[in-house]
N, C-alpha and C positions, 0 to 999 in steps of 0.2 A: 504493500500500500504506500503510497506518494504523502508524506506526511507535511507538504508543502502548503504553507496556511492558504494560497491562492489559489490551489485543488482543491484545499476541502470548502473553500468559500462557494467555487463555482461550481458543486455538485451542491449543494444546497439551494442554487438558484433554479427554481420553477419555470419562472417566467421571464426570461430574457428582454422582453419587449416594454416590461415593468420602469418606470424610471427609478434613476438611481437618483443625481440629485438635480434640481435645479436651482441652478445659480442664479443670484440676483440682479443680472444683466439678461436675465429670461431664456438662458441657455438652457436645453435639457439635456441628459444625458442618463439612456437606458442603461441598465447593465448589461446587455449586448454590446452600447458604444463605450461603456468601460471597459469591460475584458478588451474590445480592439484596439483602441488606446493604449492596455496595458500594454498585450501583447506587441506591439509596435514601439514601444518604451524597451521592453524586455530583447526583443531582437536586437532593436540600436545598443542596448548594454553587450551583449554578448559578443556583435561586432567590436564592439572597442575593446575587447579583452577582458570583461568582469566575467571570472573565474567564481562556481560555490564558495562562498564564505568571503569575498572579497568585498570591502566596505565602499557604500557610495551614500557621501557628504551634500546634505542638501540645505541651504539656507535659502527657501524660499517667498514671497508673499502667498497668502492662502488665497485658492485658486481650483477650479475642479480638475484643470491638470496636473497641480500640484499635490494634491492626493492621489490624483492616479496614477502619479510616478511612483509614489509609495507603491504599489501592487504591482509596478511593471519591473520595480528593483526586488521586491520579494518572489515573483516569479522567475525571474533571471537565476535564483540562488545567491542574491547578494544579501549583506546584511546592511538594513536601509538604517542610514545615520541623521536624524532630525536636527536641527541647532536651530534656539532661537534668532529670530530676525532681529531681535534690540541685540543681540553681538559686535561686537566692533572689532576690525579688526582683529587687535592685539590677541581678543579674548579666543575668535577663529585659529590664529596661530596654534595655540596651545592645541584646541581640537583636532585639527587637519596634522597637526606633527605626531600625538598619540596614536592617531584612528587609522594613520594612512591608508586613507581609501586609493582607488583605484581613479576615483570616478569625483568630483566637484561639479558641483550646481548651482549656479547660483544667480541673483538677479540682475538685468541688465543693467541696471544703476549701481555703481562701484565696480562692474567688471573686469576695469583694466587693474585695481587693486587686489583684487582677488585671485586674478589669475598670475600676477606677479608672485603673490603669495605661496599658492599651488606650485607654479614654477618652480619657484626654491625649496618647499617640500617635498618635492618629486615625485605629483600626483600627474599621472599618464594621462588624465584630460580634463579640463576644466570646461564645462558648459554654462551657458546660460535658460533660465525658461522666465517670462513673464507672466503678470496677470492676465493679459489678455490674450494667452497662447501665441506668444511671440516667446524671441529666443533662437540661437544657435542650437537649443537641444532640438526643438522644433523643427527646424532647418533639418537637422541630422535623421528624425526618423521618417522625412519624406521618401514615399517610398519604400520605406520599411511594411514586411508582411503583416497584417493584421491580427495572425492566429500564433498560437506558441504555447508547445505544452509547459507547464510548468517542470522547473526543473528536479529531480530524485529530492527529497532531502528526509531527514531522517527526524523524529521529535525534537531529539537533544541540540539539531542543529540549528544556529543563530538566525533570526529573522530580522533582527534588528539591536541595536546598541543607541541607549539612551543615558547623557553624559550626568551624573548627580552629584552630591558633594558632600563631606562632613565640615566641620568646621574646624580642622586646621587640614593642609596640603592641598593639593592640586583636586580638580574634577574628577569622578570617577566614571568610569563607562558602564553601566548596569548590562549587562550581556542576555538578551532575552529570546530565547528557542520560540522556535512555531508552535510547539505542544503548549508552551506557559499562555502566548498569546492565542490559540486555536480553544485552551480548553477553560480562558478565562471569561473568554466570552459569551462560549455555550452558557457557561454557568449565568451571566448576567440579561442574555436573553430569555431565557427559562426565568427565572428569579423576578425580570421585572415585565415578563409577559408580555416581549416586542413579538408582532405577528408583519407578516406582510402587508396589512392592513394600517400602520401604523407613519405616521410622517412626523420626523423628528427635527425641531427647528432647531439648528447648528450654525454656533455663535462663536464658539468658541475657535482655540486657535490650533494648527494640527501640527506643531512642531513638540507637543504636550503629551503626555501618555492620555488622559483626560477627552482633548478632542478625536487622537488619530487611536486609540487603539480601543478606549473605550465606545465613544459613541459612534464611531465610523464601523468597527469590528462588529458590535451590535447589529449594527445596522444590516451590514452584507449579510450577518449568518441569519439572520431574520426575512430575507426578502424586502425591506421596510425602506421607504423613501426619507429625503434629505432636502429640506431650505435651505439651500446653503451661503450661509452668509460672510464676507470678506470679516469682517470683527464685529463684535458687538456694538449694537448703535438701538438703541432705547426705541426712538422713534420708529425703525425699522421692525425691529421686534413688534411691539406693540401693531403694527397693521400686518405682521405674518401670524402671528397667536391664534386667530381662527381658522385657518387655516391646517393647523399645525395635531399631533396628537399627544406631543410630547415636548421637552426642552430639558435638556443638561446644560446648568453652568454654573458659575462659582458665584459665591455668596456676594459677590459686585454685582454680579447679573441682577439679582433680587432685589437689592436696597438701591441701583440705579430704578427699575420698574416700579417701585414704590412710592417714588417720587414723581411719575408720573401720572397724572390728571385723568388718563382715559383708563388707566387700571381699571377694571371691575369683575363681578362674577359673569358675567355676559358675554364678556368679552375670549375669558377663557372657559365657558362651557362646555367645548369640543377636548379640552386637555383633558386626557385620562394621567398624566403625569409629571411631576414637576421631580426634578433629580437636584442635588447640590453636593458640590464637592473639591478638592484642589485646596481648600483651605476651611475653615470652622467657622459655620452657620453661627451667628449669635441667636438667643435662645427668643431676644425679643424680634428680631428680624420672620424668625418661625412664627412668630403669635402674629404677629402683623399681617406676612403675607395671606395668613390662612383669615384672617378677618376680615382684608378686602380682595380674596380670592374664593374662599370654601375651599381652598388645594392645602393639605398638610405635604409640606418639603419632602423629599425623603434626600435623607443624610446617610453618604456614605465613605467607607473608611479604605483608602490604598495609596501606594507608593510607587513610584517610577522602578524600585526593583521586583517589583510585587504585582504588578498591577491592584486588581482591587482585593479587598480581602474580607470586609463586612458592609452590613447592610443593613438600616433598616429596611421592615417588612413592607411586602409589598400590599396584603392584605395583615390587619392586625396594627397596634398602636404604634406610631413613630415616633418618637420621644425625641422634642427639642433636648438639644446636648447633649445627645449620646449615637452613635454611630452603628448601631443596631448589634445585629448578631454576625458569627460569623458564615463566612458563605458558603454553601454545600461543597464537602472535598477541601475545605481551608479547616486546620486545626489551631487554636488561637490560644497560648497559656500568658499570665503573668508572674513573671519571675523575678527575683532579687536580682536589682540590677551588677550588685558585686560578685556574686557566689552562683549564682542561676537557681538558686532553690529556688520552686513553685510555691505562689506565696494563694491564701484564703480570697473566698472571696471577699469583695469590697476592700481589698488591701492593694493599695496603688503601686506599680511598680512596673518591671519596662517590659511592652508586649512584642510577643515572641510570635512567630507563626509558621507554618509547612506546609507545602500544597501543591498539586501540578503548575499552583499561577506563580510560584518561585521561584527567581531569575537565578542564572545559572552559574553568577557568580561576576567580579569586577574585571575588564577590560585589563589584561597583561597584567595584574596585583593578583598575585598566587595566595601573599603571605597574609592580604588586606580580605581577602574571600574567606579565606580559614578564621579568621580573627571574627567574621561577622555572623557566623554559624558555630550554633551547637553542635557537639558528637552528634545528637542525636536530629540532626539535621531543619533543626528548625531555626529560623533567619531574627536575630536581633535586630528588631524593629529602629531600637534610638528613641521610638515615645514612648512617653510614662501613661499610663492608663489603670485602669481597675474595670472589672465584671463585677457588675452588681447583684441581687438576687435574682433576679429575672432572666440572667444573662444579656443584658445588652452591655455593649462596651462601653467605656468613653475614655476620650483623651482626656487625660488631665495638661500635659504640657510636653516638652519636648525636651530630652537629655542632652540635646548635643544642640540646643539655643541657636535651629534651623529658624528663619525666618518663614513663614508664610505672605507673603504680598502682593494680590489681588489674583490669588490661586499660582503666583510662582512661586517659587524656591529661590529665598536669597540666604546666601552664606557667610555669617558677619567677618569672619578671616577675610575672605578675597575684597571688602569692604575695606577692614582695617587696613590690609597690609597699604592699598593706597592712598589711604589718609597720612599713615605713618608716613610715608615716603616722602611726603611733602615739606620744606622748609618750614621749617620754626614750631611742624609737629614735636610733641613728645613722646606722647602716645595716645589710643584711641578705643574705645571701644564702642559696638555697634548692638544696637539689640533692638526687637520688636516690640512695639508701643498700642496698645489697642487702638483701632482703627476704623471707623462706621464704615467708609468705605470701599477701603482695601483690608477689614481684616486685620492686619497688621501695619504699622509703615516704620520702614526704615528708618530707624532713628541714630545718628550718629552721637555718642559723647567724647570730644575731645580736653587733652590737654596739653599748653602751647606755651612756648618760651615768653618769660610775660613782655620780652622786648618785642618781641613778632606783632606785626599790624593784623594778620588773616582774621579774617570776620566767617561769617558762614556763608555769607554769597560768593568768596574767594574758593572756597572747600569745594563749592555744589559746582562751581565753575571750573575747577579743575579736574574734576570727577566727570565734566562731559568728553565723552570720546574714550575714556577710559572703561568705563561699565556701561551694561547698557541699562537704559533707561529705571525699567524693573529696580534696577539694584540700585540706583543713586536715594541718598538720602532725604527724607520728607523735611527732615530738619537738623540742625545741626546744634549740637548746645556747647558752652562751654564753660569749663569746671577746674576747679586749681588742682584736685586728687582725684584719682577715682577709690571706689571702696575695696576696700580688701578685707579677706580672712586672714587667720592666721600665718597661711603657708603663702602670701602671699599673690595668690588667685583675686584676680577681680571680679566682684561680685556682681554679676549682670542681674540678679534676682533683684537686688537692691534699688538699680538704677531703673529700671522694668515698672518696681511701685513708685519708684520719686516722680516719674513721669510721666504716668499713668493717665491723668488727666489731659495731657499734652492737645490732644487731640478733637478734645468733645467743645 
């Protein structure tokens, strides 16, 4: 059997003639014209030399070809590499030097840098694709055959690498098999009851595990159509909602839509469901939308090395602040975060899990993969959480003072180290600040030579072109100390309540 996520997707499809998504420039696109697509993607890859397992680097705008590159580099046998668009530069260096793809993709604006870049890394081709189906990739698979079996591949073998981070060293590459994405989805179609009947409005972004593996992977092994929208835009939203049977998106999605005026139950009486995730629903956010919706959110719990891993219920209560139970074929314990002993219930401590949807370990780090797993094979999560009576989960907060911010992942190290770097810094530390609507935001606290002039519009000025947007600071503060403990550790917990209010 072809355990190729793009075989098992296309034997699952019925109806060929069915659309897959339409774009919001009123493009359709059947899944007939996706597999040809694909397949015409995947010939051009295999002409340029993308060998099984060979990596191809894509920084692209969201686009229907741009997700259907995704399928056309997973039937090839390549392992498809997503990078955010807010990247700069520098940040791509790091990427393209680890990943050494085969293959670069990227947008026609900044191409000559890009391809400079790839040059010197000694990536065999560097492409371009546009929004609007422009591009030298474009160009390249003119004339390319429309059909293409997918290629052998095996469970364990990689369909894709999605780069993550702890907070001290460099990015890591979460390594993730077809089987992990093939059998995470099954599980989240079944569980949240997508039928080919079903049309999902898609806002979100697909360089994400969130947009591309979750709600797209849904989607295909469902039969189920797609709105598919360049980014989220309130306005836009709000006049596709009728239309729609469903919507994934992170808790900005919600408290943007709350603020607008045309909200109502009327409006979304055709949703049979509202999903949140990528960052932590606040508990009044839940009461709110469900008071001028009748929809209770459902909140759910996963990680770019994990995909998802619980759920609230899809029939049965969904409890603001808590992330449900865990998902069929995910086993989910709470352990002592020093010793791994299994701690009772209602006793907070770091969640642990195991399951087909477990990645298969970090990009070229042997010694950082054994370190993140137990003997007994289940994956240290990094949040702290507790099961309560009932078994539903919840996060309590995060061990390794991961940011959350507007459903990305920011890492306060790669924050600090370039604060630090800066003239007349001393030192720096970065941490998340509750936030209405991002969730978190970035909050910088420095400390600075008292002769040094920098102010914090100097900081946020020097941090452009360095990070991409996501990660630059909401604010900047400055302080003569920061707190410490005994062993002299800087107490982010501290800084976290002093500033707590920052925001509201």
């Amino acid at each position: 059997m072809n355990h190729n996520l793009v075989s098992l997707v296309q034997a699952r499809v019925s109806d060929p003639s069915k659309t897959f998504i339409e774009a919001d420039d009123g493009r359709i696109f059947s899944y007939a014209d996706a597999f040809k697509l694909a397949a015409r993607f995947a010939n051009t890859l295999v002409r340029l030399g993308v060998q099984p397992g060979d990596r191809v680097a894509v920084q692209l705008d969201k686009s229907p070809e741009a997700l259907i590159l995704y399928l056309g580099v997973v039937a090839a046998g390549g392992v498809y590499l997503p990078l955010n668009v807010g990247y700069t530069l520098a940040e791509l260096e790091y990427f393209i030097g680890d990943a050494e793809p085969r293959v670069v993709v990227g947008r026609p604006k900044g191409a000559e840098e890009l391809d400079a870049l790839a040059a010197r890394l000694g990536v065999a081709h560097c492409l371009t694709l546009g929004g609007k189906a422009d591009g030298t990739l474009m160009d390249a698979i003119a004339g390319a055959a429309d059909s293409f079996t997918p290629i052998e591949r095996k469970p364990e073998d990689l369909a894709a690498i999605l780069y993550t981070s702890g907070t001290t060293g460099r990015s890591k590459g979460a390594m993730l098999s077809h089987a992990n994405l093939f059998s995470n989805a099954e599980t989240l179609q079944a569980y949240w009851r997508y039928t080919a009947k079903d049309v999902l409005l898609h806002a979100l972004p697909i360089f994400h595990t969130h947009g591309l593996f979750v709600a797209t992977n849904v989607v295909l092994l469902a039969g189920a159509s797609m709105l598919f929208l360049p980014k989220f835009d309130a306005d836009q939203v709000i006049k596709l909602l009728p239309r729609a049977t469903s919507m994934m998106g992170v808790p900005t999605f919600y408290v943007r839509l709350l603020e607008h005026p045309a909200l109502n139950k009327d409006l979304v009486k055709h949703i049979r469901l509202f999903i949140s995730g990528s960052a932590p629903l606040l508990a009044d956010t839940h009461r709110e939308w469900e008071g001028r919706t009748g929809h209770r959110i459902l909140e759910r719990y996963g990680m770019t090395e994990t995909n998802m891993n619980t759920s609230n219920p899809y029939d049965g209560e969904r409890i603001a602040g808590t992330v449900g139970f865990p998902l069929p074929g995910v086993s989910l314990r709470i352990a002592d975060p020093e010793n791994g002993t299994l701690l009772a219930t209602n006793d907070i401590g770091m969640i642990e899990v195991k399951g087909p949807n477990v990645f298969q370990g970090y990009w070229r780090m042997p010694e950082k993969t054994k370190a993140e797993f137990r003997d007994d094979g289940f994956f240290i999560t990094g949040d702290l959480g507790k099961v309560d009576d009932r078994g539903y989960v919840h996060i309590v907060g995060r061990g390794k003072d991961l940011i959350i911010s507007g459903g990305y992942n920011v890492y306060p190290k790669e924050v600090e180290t370039e604060i630090d770097g800066m003239p007349g810094v001393i030192e720096s530390a970065v941490v998340g600040v509750a936030h209405k609507d991002f969730g978190e935001g970035v909050t910088a606290v420095v400390v600075k030579d008292k002769a040094s002039p920098l102010d914090e519009a100097a900081v946020l000025k020097a941090l452009e072109g360095r990070l991409a947007k996501f990660k630059q600071p909401k604010r900047v503060i400055f302080m003569d100390d920061l707190p410490r403990n005994t062993m002299g550790k800087v107490q982010k917990n501290l800084l976290r309540d002093q500033f707590k209010d920052l925001y509201k």
